[in-house]
C-alpha atoms as one frame of an Amber mdcrd trajectory, in Angstrom:
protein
 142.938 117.083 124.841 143.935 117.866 120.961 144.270 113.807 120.756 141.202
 113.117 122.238 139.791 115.958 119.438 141.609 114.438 116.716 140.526 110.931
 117.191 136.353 111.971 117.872 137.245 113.803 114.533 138.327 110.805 112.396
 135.635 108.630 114.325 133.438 111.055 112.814 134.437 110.993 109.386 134.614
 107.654 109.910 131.006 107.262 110.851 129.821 109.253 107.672 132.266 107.611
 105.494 130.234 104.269 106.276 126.800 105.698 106.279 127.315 107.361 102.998
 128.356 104.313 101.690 125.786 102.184 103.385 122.452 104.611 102.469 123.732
 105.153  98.828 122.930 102.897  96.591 124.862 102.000  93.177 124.756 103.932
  90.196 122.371 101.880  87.898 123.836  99.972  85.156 122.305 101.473  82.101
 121.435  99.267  79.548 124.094  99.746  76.372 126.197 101.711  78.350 129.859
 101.051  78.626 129.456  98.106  81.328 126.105  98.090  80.798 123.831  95.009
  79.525 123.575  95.334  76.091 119.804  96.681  74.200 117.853  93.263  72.544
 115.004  94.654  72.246 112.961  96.838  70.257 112.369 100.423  71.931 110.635
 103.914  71.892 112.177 107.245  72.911 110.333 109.240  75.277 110.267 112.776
  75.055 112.193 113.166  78.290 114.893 111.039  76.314 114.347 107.802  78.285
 113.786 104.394  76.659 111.128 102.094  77.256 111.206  98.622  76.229 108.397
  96.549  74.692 107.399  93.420  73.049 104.364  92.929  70.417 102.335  89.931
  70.408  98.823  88.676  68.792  97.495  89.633  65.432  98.814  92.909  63.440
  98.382  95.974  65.139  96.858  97.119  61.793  94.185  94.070  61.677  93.365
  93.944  65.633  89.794  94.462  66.564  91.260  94.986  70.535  94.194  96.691
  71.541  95.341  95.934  75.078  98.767  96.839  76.681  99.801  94.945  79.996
 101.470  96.451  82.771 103.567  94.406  84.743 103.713  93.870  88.453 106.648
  93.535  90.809 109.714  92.081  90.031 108.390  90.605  86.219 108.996  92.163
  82.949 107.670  93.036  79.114 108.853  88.799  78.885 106.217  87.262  80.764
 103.204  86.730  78.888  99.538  86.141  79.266  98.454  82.213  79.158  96.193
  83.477  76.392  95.124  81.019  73.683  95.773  81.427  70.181  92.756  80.440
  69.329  91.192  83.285  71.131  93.679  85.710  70.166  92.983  85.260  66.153
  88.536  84.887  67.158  88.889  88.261  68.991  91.658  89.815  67.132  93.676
  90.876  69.603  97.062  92.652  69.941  99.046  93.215  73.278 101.825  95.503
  73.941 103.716  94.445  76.414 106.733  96.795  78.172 109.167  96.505  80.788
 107.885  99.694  83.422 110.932 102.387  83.961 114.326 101.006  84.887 113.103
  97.124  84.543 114.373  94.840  81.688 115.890  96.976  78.925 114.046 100.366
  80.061 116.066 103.115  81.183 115.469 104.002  84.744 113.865 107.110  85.785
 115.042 108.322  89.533 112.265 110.780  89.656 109.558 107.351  89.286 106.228
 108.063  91.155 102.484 106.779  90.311 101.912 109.654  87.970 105.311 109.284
  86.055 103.881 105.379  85.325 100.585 106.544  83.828 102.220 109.359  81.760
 104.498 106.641  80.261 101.893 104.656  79.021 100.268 107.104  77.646 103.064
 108.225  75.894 103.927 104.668  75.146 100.705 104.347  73.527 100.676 107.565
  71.384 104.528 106.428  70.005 103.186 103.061  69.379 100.257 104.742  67.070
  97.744 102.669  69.260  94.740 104.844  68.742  92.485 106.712  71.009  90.791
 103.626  72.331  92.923 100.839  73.841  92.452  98.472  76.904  94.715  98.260
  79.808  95.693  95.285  81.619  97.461  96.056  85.243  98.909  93.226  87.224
  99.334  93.550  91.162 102.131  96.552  91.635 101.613  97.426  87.429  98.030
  99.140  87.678  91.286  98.979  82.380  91.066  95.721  84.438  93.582  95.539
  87.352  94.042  92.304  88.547  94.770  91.972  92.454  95.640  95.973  92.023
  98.705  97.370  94.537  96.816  99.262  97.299  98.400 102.074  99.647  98.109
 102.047 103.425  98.946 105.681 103.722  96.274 106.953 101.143  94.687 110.396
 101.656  90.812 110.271 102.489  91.121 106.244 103.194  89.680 105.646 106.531
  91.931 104.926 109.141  90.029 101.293 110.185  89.833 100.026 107.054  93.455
 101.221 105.956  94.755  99.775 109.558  93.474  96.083 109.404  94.331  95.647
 105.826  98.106  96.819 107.229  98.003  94.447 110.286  96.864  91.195 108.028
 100.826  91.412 106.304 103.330  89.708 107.772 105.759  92.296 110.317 108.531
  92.122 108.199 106.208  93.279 105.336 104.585  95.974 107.769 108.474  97.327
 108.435 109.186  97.523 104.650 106.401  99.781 103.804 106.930 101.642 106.552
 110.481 102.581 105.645 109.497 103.017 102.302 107.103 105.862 103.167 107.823
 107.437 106.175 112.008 107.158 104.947 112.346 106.121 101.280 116.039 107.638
 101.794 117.012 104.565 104.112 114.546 102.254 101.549 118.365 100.702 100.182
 120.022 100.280 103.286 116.917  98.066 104.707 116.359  96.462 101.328 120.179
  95.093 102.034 121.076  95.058 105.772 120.723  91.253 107.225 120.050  91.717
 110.704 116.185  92.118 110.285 113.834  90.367 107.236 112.334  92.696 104.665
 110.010  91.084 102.233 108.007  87.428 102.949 106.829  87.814  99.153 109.252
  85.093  98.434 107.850  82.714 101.068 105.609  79.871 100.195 103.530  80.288
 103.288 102.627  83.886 101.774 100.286  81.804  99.254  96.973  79.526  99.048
  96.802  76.432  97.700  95.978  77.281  94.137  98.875  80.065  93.758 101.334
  77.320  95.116  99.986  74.843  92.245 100.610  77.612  89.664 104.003  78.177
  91.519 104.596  74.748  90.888 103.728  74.864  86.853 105.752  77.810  86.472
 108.854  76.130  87.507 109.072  73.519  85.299 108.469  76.353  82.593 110.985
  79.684  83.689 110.602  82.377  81.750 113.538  83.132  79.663 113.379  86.985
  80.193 113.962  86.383  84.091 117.624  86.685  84.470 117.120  90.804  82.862
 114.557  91.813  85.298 116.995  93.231  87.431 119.733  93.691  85.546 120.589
  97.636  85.752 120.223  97.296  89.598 117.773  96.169  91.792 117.589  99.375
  93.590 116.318 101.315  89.866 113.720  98.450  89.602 112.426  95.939  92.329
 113.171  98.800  95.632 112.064 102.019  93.779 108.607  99.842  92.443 108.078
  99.994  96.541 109.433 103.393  96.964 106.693 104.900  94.187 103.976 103.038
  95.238 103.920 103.627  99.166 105.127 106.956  98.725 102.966 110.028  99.528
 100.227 110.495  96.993  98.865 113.746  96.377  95.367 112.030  95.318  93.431
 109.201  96.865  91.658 106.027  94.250  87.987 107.168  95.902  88.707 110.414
  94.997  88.609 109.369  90.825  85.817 110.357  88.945  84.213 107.759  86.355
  86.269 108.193  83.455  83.442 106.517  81.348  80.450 108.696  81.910  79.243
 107.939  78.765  79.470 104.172  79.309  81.457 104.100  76.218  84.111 102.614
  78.750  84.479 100.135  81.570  86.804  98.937  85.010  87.130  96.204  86.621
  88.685  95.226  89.339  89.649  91.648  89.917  90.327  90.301  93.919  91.419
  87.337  95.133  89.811  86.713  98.465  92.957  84.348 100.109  95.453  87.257
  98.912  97.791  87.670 101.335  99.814  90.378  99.413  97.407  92.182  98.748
  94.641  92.588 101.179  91.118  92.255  99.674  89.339  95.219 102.136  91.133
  97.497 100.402  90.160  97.270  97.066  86.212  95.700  98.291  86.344  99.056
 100.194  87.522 101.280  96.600  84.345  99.962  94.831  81.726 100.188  97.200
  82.782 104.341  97.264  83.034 103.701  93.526  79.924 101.807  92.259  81.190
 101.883  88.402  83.830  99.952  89.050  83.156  96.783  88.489  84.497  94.558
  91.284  85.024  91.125  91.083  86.359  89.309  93.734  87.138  85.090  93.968
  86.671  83.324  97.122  88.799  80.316  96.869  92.002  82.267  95.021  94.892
  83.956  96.040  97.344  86.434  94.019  98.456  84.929  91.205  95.232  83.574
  89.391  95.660  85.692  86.063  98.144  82.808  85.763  95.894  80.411  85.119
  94.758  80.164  81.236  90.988  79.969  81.828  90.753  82.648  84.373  93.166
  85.216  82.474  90.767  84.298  79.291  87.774  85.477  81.400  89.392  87.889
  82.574  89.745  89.459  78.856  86.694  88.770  77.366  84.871  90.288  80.477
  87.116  93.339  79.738  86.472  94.020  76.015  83.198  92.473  75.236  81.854
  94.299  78.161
C-alpha cells in the first residue's frame, strides 16, 4: 500500500511538473537585455517605464500640414510602411509615426496588454512625440481615425447574438478553436498556440485569401521587408499570442456603445471593409455603422484583407481621411 502511495505521488508531481512546463510560456527576451536582441532604434519612455519603438517618415514634423500615426496589425511591425507616394507625401505634407505596438519589434512587452492599455499608449506616444492636439490615426486589421479591415470581437457585450454567431461560423474551425481558447482560457492560449496535434491559425493559408490579396501576396515576396526577422524577436508569446489574447478577451465596453467623438464635425471615422475578407468578417463591422451612422463605412466588393497594400487604394484611403 505505501508503494502504491509513493508511486501515485511522484506520478503526480510528475503530471504538474509537465503541465507547468507545458502552460508556461518563456520569459520574454527583452530587447538590450543580457541575451536579449540588441535596441536599433530610436525610442520613447513611457511613464510606466516601458519602451516603445518608432520610426518617422514624410516631411518634418515641424513643416507637416497632417500628422498621422499607423498602428500595426498582427504579426507586422513600426518597419512596414505605407505604399504612399512621395509625391503625395511632399503635396499634402504629411508626416507618419510609425511604432512597433507593446512587446513587438524593439518595444518592451507589457504582460498586463488589453484594448485599453493600446489606446493609452498612443496617446502617450503622441504627447512624448510633441504631435499636437490634432493628429490622424491609421489602424490596420488587429492595430485599430480610419481603420482599415478593423479586428472585430465575437464575444462583445450588447452585440447581438445572430449577427455575432454567423460572422464566428464563416472562419475556418481551427480559427473558431483559437478564439475560443483565447477568451474563454487565455491561460492555456500558449499551450494551444504550440501543441501539434490540432491546427490553430489558417491565417497563413493561401486559401484564406481572394484573388487580389494573393496578387499583392505575390508582389510582396519579391520585395520582404527588412524589419521581418524582429517582429517576433522577444518571444512570440509577448507579441503574435498575447495580440489574440487582448483582443478576444473580455471587454468591459462594446464599439456600438461609443459616442461620436466628433460632435462638432471638427473630426471624422471611417471604416474601410473588404467584402471577400475572410479574416475578418464584413457583418461585423457593416453591423457597427449602421448602429453608428457617423461612422463612415466604406466597404469594397471585389477585395479581400490586405488592400491598404495596394498604392492607389492606401492613397485613397488617406486623402479620404484628412481632406474629409
Amino acid at each position: 500500500m505505501v508503494n502504491l502511495i509513493a508511486r501515485a505521488m511522484t506520478l503526480t508531481v510528475i503530471f504538474i511538473g509537465w503541465a507547468h512546463m507545458v502552460l508556461k510560456p518563456p520569459p520574454p527576451k527583452i530587447c538590450g537585455s543580457i541575451g536579449g536582441p540588441p535596441i536599433t532604434s530610436l525610442r520613447v519612455k513611457l511613464s510606466d517605464g516601458r519602451h516603445l519603438a518608432y520610426q518617422e517618415f514624410g516631411v518634418p514634423k515641424e513643416e507637416a500640414s497632417y500628422k498621422i500615426i499607423v498602428i500595426h496589425g498582427h504579426s507586422n511591425s513600426k518597419d512596414t510602411h505605407l505604399p504612399v507616394s512621395q509625391e503625395l507625401i511632399e503635396d499634402l505634407g504629411i508626416y507618419f509615426l510609425y511604432f512597433d505596438r507593446a512587446g513587438y519589434g524593439e518595444s518592451d512587452p507589457y504582460p498586463q496588454r488589453s484594448v485599453k492599455s493600446e489606446a493609452y499608449d498612443i496617446q502617450e506616444l503622441a504627447d512624448k512625440m510633441h504631435i499636437g492636439h490634432k493628429f490622424y490615426v491609421i489602424g490596420i486589421s488587429m492595430g485599430g481615425a480610419a481603420l482599415v479591415v478593423p479586428f472585430v470581437n465575437y464575444w462583445w457585450p450588447s452585440f447581438p447574438d445572430n449577427v455575432s454567431r454567423e460572422a464566428f461560423q464563416m472562419l475556418p474551425q481551427s480559427d473558431q478553436w483559437t478564439f475560443q481558447v483565447a477568451h474563454y482560457a487565455p491561460w492555456l492560449f500558449y499551450w494551444w498556440m504550440t501543441q501539434k496535434w490540432f491546427p490553430t491559425l489558417s491565417v497563413t493559408n493561401v486559401e484564406m485569401f481572394p484573388p487580389n490579396d494573393i496578387e499583392i501576396l505575390k508582389s510582396l515576396s519579391k520585395a520582404p521587408n527588412s524589419g521581418q526577422e524582429k517582429i517576433t524577436q522577444q518571444g512570440e508569446y509577448e507579441s503574435l499570442h498575447r495580440d489574440i489574447m487582448a483582443g478576444f478577451g473580455k471587454w468591459e465596453f462594446g464599439p456600438t456603445d461609443i459616442r461620436n467623438p466628433f460632435p462638432d464635425n471638427d473630426g471624422s471615422i471611417h471604416i474601410w471593409q473588404g467584402f471577400k475578407d475572410k479574416i475578418i468578417p464584413y457583418m461585423m463591422n457593416r453591423y457597427i455603422s449602421h448602429k453608428l451612422p457617423w461612422i463612415h463605412y466604406h466597404e469594397l466588393p471585389d477585395e479581400g484583407h490586405l488592400f491598404i497594400l495596394k498604392k492607389n487604394k492606401c492613397e485613397y484611403i488617406i486623402r479620404a481621411l484628412i481632406l474629409s
